[in-house]
Phi, psi and omega in degrees: 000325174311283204313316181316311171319305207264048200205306197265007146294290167313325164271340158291297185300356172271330165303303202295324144004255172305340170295337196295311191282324195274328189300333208294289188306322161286297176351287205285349198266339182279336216261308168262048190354055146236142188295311158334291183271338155300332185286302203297286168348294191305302182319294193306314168300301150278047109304275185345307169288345181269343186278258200038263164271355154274356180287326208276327160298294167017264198336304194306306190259003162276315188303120153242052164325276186329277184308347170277319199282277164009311193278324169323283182305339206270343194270307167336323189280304191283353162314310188286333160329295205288308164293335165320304192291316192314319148323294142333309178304329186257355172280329173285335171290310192294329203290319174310320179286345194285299186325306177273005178256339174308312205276345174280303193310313168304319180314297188303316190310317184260017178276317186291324180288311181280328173289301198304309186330271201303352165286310174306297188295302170329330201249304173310265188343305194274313189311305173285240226358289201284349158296285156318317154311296195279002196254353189265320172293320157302327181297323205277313166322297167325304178301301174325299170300317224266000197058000166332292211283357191264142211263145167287158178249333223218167187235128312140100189278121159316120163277107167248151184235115181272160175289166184280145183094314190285107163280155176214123181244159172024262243262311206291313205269357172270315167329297168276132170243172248249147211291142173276348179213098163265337162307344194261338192263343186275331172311316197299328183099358181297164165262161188259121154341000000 
């Protein structure tokens, strides 16, 4: 890209040159009224002004100064992007890994907080455990000398009691007497007499 710039340098000053050379030459063809060498001037001038202005197109549609340097910043901005995010990226990484070592360290923390709890409760419990044994053994002694706990000796004759309007005598309430296990017969799925 250099040489062209310095390609289309040399031809404007080499353009610039010969304009210099053709003014010169009409000059000199006015001064010495041939027609000849004004003509000729001229033609060389204009030659001169068209290599000219095609060097300043050239240029014009070959130069990508601008657009190079515009492509410089534009790779340079996403250079800085990128390192911003790979940065960013590896600081939400760090910070995640920070997170998850908090979150472990709490996890154990109340895993020990939760043992000790329940070690404490564990020890309260047999203590009142052992408390309650003895104080359920004392109750029960006590009842015991006091004869609570001894079976009755004498049976106690069952009473019916009839609806009004209803006699019920003896022999009939002796006969049946009243079913001995209905849990057992209601499992069975039987009906009661």
């Amino acid at each position: 890209m250099d040489q062209t710039i310095t390609r289309a340098k040399l031809a404007v000053v080499a353009a610039g040159s010969v304009m210099l050379s053709a003014s010169g030459i009409v000059a000199y063809g006015v001064v010495e009224q041939s027609i000849a060498a004004s003509v000729g001037g001229g033609f060389a001038g204009l030659a001169a002004a068209v290599m000219l202005t095609l060097a300043k197109v050239r240029t014009w549609t070959v130069d990508t100064g601008v657009e190079r340097r515009q492509l410089e910043e534009a790779k340079r901005q996403a250079h800085d992007t990128h390192t911003r995010y790979v940065a960013a990226e590896g600081a939400l990484t760090e910070e995640h890994r920070r997170r998850v070592r908090d979150l472990e360290a709490e996890r154990v923390h109340l895993h020990q907080q939760l043992e000790a709890g329940k070690a404490a409760l564990e020890e309260r419990f047999e203590a009142q455990r052992e408390a309650l044994i003895l104080a359920s053994m004392e109750t029960g002694i006590k009842l015991h000398l006091a004869g609570l706990l001894n079976a009755p000796s004498a049976t106690a004759e069952a009473k019916i009691m009839p609806f009004p309007g209803q006699q019920v005598s003896r022999e009939r309430a002796a006969t049946h007497p009243a079913d001995p296990a209905p849990e057992a017969t209601r499992d069975r799925g039987a009906a009661r007499p």
